[in-house]
BATI-140777 format. One line per 10 residues: number of its first residue (from 1); their letters; for each residue x, y, z of N, C-alpha, C. Coordinates in steps of 0.2 Angstrom, whole numbers, plus 5000, padded with zeros to 4 digits. Example, Ala and Ser with C-alpha at 12.3 -4.5 7.8 and 13.67 -1.06 7.14 Angstrom:
! residues 2
1> as> 5066/4972/5039/5062/4978/5039/5066/4984/5039; 5064/4989/5035/5068/4995/5036/5064/5000/5039
END
This chain:
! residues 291
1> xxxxxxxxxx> 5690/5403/5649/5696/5400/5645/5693/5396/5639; 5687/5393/5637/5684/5387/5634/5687/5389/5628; 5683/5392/5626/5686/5395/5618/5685/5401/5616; 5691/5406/5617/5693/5411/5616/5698/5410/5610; 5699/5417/5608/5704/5419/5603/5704/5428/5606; 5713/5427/5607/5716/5434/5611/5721/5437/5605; 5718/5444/5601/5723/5444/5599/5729/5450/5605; 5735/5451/5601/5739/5455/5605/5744/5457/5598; 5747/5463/5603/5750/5466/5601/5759/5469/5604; 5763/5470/5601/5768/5470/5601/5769/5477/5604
11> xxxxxxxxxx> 5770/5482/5609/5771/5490/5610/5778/5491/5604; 5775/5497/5600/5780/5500/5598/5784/5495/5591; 5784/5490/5589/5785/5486/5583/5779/5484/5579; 5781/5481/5575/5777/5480/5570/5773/5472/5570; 5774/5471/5577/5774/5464/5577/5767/5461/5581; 5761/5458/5577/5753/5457/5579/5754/5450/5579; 5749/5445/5583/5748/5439/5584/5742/5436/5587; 5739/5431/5588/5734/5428/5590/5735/5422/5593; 5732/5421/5600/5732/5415/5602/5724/5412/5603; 5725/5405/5601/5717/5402/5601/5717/5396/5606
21> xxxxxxxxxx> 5712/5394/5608/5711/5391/5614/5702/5385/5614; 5702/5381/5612/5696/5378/5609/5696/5372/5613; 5690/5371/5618/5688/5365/5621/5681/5365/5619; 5676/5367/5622/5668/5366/5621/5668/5366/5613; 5667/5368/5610/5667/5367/5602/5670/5362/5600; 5675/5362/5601/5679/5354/5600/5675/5349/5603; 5676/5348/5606/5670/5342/5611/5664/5342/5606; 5662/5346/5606/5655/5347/5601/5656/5343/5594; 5659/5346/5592/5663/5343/5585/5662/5334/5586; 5668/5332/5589/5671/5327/5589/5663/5323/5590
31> xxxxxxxxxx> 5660/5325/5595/5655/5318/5595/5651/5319/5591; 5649/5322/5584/5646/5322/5580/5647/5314/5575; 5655/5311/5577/5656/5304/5573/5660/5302/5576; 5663/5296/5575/5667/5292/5580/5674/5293/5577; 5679/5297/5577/5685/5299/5576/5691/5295/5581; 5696/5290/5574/5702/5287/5578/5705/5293/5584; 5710/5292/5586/5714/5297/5591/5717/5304/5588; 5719/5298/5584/5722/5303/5579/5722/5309/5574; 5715/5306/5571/5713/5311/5568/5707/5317/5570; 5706/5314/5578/5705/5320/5583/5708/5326/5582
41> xxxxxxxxxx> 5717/5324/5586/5721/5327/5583/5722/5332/5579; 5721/5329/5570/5722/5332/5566/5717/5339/5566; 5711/5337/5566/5705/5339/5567/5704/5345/5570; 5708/5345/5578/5709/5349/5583/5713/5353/5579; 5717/5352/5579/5724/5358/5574/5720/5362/5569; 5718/5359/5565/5716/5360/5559/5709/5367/5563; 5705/5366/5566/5700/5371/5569/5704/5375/5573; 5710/5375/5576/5714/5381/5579/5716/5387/5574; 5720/5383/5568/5722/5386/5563/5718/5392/5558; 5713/5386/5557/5707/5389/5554/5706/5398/5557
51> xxxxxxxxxx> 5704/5396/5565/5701/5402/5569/5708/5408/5569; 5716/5405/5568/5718/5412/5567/5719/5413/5562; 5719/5411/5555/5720/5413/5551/5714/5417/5548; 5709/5414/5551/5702/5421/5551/5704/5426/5553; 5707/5426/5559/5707/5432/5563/5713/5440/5557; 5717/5438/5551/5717/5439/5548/5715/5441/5542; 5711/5439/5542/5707/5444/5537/5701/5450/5539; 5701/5457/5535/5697/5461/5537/5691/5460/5534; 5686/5454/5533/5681/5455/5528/5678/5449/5532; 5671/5452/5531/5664/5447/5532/5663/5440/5528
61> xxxxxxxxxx> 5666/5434/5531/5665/5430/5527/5668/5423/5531; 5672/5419/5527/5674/5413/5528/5680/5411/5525; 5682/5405/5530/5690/5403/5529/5690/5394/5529; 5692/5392/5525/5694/5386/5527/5699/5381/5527; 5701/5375/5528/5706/5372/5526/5703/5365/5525; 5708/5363/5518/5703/5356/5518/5709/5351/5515; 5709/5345/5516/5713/5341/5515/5712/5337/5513; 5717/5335/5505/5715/5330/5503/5717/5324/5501; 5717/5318/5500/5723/5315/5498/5720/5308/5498; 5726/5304/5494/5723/5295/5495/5728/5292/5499
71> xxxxxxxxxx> 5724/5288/5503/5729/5282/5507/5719/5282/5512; 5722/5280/5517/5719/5281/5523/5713/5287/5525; 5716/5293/5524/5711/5299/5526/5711/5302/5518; 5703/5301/5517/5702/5305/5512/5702/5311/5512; 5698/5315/5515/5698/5320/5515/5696/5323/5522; 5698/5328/5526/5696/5334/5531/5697/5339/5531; 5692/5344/5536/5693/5349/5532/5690/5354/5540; 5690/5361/5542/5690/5363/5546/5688/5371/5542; 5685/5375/5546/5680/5381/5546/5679/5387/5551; 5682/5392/5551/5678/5397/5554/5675/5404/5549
81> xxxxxxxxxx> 5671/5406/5554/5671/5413/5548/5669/5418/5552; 5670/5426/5550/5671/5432/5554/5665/5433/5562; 5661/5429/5562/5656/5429/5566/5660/5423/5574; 5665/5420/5572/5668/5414/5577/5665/5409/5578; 5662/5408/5571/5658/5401/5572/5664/5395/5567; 5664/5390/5572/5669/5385/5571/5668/5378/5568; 5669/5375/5564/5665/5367/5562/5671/5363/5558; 5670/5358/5558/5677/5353/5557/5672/5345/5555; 5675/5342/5551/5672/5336/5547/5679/5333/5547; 5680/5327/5545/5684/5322/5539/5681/5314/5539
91> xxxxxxxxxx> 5683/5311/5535/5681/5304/5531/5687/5301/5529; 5686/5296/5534/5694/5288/5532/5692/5284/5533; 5698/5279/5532/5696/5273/5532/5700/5273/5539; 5697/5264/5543/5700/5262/5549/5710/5260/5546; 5715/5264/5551/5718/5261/5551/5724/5260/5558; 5726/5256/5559/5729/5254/5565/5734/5261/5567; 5736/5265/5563/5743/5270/5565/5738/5274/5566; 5731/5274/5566/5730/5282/5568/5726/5281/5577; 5726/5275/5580/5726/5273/5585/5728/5280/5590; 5735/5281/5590/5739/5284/5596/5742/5289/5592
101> xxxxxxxxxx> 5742/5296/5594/5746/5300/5590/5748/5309/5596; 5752/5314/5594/5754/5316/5600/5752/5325/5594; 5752/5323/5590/5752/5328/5586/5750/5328/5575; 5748/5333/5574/5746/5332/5566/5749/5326/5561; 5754/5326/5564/5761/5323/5561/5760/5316/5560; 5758/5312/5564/5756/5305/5561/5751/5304/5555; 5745/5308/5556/5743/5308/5551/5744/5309/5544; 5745/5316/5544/5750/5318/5537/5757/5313/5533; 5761/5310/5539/5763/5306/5535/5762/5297/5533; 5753/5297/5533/5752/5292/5531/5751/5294/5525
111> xxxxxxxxxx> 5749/5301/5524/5747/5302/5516/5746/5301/5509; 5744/5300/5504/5748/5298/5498/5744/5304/5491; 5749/5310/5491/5749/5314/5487/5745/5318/5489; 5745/5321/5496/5742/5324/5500/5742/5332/5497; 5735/5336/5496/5736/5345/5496/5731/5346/5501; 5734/5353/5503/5729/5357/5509/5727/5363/5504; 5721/5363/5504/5718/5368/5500/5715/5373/5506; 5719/5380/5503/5717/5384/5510/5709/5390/5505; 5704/5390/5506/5699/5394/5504/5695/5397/5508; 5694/5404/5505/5693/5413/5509/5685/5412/5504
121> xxxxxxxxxx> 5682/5412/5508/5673/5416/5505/5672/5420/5509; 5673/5428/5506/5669/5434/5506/5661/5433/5503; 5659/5434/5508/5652/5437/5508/5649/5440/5501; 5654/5446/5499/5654/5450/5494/5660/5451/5490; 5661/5449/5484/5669/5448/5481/5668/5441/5479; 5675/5443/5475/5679/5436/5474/5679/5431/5478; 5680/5425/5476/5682/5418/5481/5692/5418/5480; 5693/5414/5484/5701/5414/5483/5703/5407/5486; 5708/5404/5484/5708/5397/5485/5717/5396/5483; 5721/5395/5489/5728/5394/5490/5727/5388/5490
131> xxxxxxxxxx> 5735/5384/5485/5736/5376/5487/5742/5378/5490; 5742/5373/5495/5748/5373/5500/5750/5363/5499; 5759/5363/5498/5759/5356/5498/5759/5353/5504; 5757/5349/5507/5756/5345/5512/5765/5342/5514; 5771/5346/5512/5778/5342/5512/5782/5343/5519; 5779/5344/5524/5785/5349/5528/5780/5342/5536; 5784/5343/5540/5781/5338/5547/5775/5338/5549; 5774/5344/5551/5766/5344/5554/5763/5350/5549; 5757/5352/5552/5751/5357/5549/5755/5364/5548; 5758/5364/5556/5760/5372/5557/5765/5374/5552
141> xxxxxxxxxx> 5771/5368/5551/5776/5370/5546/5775/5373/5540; 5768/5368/5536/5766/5369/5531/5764/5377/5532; 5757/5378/5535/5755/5384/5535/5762/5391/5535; 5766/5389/5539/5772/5394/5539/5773/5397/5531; 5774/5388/5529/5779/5389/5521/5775/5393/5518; 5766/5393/5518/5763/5398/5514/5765/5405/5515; 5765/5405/5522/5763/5414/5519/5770/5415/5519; 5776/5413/5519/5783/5415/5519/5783/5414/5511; 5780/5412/5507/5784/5410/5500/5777/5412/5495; 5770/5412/5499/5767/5416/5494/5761/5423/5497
151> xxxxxxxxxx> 5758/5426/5505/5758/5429/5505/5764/5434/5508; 5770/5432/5510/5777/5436/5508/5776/5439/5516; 5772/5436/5520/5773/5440/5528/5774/5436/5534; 5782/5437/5536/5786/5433/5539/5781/5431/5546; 5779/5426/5547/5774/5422/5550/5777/5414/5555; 5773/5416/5561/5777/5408/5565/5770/5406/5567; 5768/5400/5569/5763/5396/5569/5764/5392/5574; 5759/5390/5580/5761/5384/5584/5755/5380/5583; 5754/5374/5585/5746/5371/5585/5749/5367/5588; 5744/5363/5593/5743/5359/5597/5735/5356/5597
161> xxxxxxxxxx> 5735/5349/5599/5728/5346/5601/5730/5341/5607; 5726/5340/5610/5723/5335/5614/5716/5331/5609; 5713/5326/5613/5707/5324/5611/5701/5328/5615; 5706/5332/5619/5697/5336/5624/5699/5345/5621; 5704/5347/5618/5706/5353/5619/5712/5356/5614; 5711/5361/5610/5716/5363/5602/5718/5369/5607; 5722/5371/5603/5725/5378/5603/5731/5380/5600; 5732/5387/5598/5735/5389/5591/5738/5395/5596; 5742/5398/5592/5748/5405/5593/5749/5405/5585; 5749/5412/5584/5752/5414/5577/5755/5422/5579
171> xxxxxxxxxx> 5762/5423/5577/5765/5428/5577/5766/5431/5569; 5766/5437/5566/5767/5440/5561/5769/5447/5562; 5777/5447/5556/5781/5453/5557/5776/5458/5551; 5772/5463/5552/5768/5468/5547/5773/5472/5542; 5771/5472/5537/5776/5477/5534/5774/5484/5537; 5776/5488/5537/5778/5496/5540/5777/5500/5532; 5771/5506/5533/5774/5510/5530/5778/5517/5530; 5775/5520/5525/5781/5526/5524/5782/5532/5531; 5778/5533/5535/5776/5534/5542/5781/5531/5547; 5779/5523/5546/5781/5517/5551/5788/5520/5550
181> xxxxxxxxxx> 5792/5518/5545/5796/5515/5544/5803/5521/5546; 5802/5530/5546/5806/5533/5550/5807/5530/5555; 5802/5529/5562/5801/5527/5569/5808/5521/5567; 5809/5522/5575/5815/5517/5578/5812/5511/5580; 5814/5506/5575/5812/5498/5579/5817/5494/5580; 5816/5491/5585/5820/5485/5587/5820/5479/5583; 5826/5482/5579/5831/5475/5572/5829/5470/5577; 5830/5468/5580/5832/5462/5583/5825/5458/5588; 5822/5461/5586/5811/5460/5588/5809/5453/5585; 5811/5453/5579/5807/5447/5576/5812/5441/5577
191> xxxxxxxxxx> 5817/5440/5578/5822/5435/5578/5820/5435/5586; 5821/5437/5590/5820/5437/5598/5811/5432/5599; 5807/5435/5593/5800/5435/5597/5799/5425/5593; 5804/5426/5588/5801/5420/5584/5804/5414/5587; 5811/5414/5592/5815/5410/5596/5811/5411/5602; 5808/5414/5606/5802/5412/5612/5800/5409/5611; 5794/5410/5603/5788/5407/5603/5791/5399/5603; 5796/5399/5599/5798/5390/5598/5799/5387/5602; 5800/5389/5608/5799/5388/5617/5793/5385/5619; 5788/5386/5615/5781/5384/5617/5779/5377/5616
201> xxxxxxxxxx> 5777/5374/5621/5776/5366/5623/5769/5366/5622; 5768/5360/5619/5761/5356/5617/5754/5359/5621; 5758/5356/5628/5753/5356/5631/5749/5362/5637; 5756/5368/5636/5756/5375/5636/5750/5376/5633; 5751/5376/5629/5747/5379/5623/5739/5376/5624; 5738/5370/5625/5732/5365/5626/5728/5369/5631; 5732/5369/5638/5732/5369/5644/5731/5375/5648; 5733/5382/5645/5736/5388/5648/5732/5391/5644; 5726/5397/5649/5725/5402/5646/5728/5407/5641; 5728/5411/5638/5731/5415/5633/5735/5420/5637
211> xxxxxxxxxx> 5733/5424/5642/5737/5429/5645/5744/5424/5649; 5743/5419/5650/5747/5415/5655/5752/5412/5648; 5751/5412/5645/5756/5407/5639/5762/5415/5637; 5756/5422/5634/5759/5426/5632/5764/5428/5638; 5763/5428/5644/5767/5430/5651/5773/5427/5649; 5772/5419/5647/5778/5413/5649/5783/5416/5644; 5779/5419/5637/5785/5418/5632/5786/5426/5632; 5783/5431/5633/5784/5440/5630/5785/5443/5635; 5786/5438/5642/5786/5443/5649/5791/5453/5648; 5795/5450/5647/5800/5458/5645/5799/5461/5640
221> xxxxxxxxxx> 5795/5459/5636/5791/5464/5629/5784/5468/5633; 5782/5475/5629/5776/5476/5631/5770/5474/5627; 5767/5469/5630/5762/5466/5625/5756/5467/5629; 5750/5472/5623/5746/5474/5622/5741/5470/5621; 5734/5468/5628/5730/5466/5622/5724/5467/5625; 5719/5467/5618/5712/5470/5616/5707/5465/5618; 5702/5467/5619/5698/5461/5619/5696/5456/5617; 5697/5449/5622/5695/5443/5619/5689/5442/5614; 5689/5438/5609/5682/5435/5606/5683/5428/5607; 5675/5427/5607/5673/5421/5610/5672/5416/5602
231> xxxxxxxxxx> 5672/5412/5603/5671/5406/5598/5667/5402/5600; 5665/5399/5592/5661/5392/5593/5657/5390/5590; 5654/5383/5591/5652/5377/5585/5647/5382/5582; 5647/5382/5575/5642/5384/5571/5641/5381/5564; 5636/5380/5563/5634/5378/5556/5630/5381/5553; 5631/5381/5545/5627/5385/5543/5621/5379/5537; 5621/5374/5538/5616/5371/5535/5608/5377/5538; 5604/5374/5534/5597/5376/5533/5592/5370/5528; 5587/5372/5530/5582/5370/5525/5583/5372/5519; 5584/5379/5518/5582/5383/5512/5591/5378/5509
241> xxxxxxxxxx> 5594/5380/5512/5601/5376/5508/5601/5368/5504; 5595/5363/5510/5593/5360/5506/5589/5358/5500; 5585/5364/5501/5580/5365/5494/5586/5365/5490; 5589/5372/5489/5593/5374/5484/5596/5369/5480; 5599/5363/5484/5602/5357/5482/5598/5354/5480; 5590/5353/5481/5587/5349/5477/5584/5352/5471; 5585/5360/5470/5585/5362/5463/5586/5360/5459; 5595/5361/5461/5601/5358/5457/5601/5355/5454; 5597/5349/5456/5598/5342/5453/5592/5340/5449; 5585/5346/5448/5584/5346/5446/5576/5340/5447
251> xxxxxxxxxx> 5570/5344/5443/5565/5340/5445/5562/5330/5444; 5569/5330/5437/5566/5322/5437/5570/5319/5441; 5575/5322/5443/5580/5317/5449/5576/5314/5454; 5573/5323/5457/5568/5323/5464/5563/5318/5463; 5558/5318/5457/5554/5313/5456/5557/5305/5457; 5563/5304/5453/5566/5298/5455/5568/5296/5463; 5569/5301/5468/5570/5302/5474/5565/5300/5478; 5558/5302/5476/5553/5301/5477/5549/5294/5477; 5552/5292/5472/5548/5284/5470/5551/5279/5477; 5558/5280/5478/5561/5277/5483/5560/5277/5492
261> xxxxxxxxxx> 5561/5286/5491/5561/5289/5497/5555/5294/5498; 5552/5293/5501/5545/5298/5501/5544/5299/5510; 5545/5305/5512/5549/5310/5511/5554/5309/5510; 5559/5312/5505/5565/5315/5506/5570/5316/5512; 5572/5314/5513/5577/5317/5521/5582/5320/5518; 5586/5323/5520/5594/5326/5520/5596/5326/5527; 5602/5324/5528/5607/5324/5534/5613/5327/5534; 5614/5334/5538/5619/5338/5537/5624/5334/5541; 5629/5333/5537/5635/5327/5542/5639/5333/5548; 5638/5339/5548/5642/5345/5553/5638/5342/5557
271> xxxxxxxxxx> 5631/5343/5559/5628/5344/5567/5623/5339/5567; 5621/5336/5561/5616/5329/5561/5611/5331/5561; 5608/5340/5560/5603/5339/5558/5600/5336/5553; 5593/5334/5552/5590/5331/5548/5585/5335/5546; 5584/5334/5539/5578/5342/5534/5572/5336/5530; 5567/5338/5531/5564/5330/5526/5557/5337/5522; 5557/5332/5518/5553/5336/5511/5549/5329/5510; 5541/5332/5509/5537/5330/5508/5536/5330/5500; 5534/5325/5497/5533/5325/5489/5530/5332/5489; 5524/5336/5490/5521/5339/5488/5527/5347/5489
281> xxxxxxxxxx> 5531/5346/5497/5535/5352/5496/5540/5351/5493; 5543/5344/5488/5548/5346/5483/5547/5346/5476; 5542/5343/5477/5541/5346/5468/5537/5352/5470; 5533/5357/5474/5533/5364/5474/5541/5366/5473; 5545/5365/5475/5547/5368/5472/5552/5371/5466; 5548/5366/5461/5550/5367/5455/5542/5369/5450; 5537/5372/5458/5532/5374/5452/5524/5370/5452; 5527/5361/5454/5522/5359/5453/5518/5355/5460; 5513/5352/5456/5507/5351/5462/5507/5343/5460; 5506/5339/5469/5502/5331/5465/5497/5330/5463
291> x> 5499/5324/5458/5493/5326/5453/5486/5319/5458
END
C-alpha cells in the first residue's frame, strides 16, 4: 500500500480514473527540511496531484506543479515524471497560521496574488506550461477548474494529506469516438460516479488502500483494474547538471567563485546531496589548466 498509483476502469463507459496512495516518499521528502504542519500538507497534495496528473499523459517525460505567490509561502512546487519518481520542495517564511491545518486550504488562503503553474517536459518535443488561478478553496478545486475550462475533459479530483501520508483519486469522463459513440452508455454514469466520489473522506483516502476506497465508492459499478505502479522519491540532480550550471555562468564567475570558495560545493535542496569542484575540475571545464 506505501506508495502506489492504481489506475481503473469503468466496464463498458467511457469513464478512467486513478487513485494515488503516497507514504515512504512522503516521509522521504519532508525530512529533507523542516516544514510548518501545514505546509506539509500542502506539499502532500501537491505530490499526489502531481503523480495523477502524470498518469495522464502518454509521453516520457515530466509534470509539475509549482506555486507562486507573495505573502508568507513563496514558492512550492511538486514533481513526478513517466518512470514514478516523485519530489516536492517549497520556501516560506515562519508563520503562526500555518502551525495546524486539515487540508491545502489554509495555506492557499494566506496567499497574496497566488498562480499555480502546471508544466509538462517531454523528453522530446515541446515544453507546455498551463496557468491555473489559485481562486477556488483548496488545490483539488483549482485543478478541476483547469481541465473543465481549458483541457475541456469533464474531471473530479480528490487530495488529501496527513503529515505521514497523501493520497489523490481523479475521475475523468473520455470523449468517445465515432465507434464509441453507436454503443449504448449509461447517460446517467458520470453524474452517479461524480456524486460517490464526493462521498470520499479525507482520511479514506489517507488511510485505505486503493481497491478498498474503489469497493467503498463503485461497489455496483464493474471497475476494472490493471496493474498497480509503484512510486517514489527520485531526483534527478547529478554532477554533470552541476557543471552545466557552472558553464552557464560562465568562466570568470567560476574564477570569482573560486577566490572565495575553493572547492566549489553545490547543494541539491531535493535530496541534500552535495557535488564539490576542485579549481582545477572547474576551470577544466571551460578548457583551462592551473597556472
Amino acid at each position: 500500500m506505501s506508495d502506489l498509483r492504481q489506475r481503473f476502469f469503468i466496464e463498458n463507459s467511457p469513464v478512467r480514473g486513478e487513485v494515488v496512495h503516497l507514504e515512504d516518499a512522503l516521509k522521504t521528502i519532508l525530512l529533507q527540511r523542516e516544514y510548518a504542519p501545514a505546509v506539509k500538507i500542502l506539499l502532500g497534495e501537491m505530490l499526489s496531484a502531481t503523480a495523477l496528473l502524470a498518469s495522464t499523459l502518454k509521453i516520457k517525460g515530466r509534470i509539475s506543479l509549482q506555486i507562486q505567490a507573495s505573502g508568507s509561502l513563496k514558492w512550492a512546487m511538486a514533481e513526478c515524471n513517466h518512470l514514478g519518481e516523485v519530489r516536492a520542495l517549497a520556501d516560506y517564511e515562519a508563520d503562526d497560521r500555518f502551525a495546524e491545518a486539515s487540508s491545502s486550504s489554509t495555506v492557499l488562503s494566506t496567499l497574496l496574488n497566488p498562480v499555480l503553474f502546471i508544466n509538462i517536459e517531454p523528453e522530446f518535443g515541446e515544453r507546455y506550461q498551463g496557468i491555473v488561478p489559485l481562486d477556488q478553496p483548496n488545490l483539488a478545486k483549482c485543478l478541476m477548474q483547469y481541465y473543465d475550462l481549458s483541457a475541456q475533459i469533464p474531471t473530479r479530483i480528490v487530495l488529501a494529506s496527513s503529515e505521514q501520508r497523501s493520497g489523490g483519486l481523479l475521475i475523468q469522463l473520455l470523449p468517445r469516438n465515432n465507434e464509441e459513440e453507436q454503443q449504448r452508455v449509461d447517460e446517467d454514469i458520470w453524474p452517479r460516479l461524480t456524486m460517490l466520489t464526493e462521498t470520499l473522506k479525507a482520511e479514506e483516502l489517507t488511510d485505505l488502500d486503493a481497491q478498498e476506497i474503489l469497493y467503498r465508492l463503485y461497489n455496483e459499478e464493474e471497475v476494472r483494474l490493471p496493474e498497480a505502479e509503484q512510486l517514489h522519491f527520485g531526483c534527478t540532480c547529478s554532477k554533470q547538471r552541476c557543471a552545466d550550471a557552472l558553464i552557464q555562468i560562465g568562466v570568470d564567475s567560476v574564477r570569482e567563485t573560486l577566490e572565495e570558495q575553493n572547492p566549489i560545493t553545490m547543494d541539491c535542496q531535493f535530496c541534500q546531496t552535495r557535488y564539490s569542484f576542485s579549481a582545477e575540475e572547474a576551470l577544466g571545464l571551460f578548457g583551462e589548466h592551473l597556472s
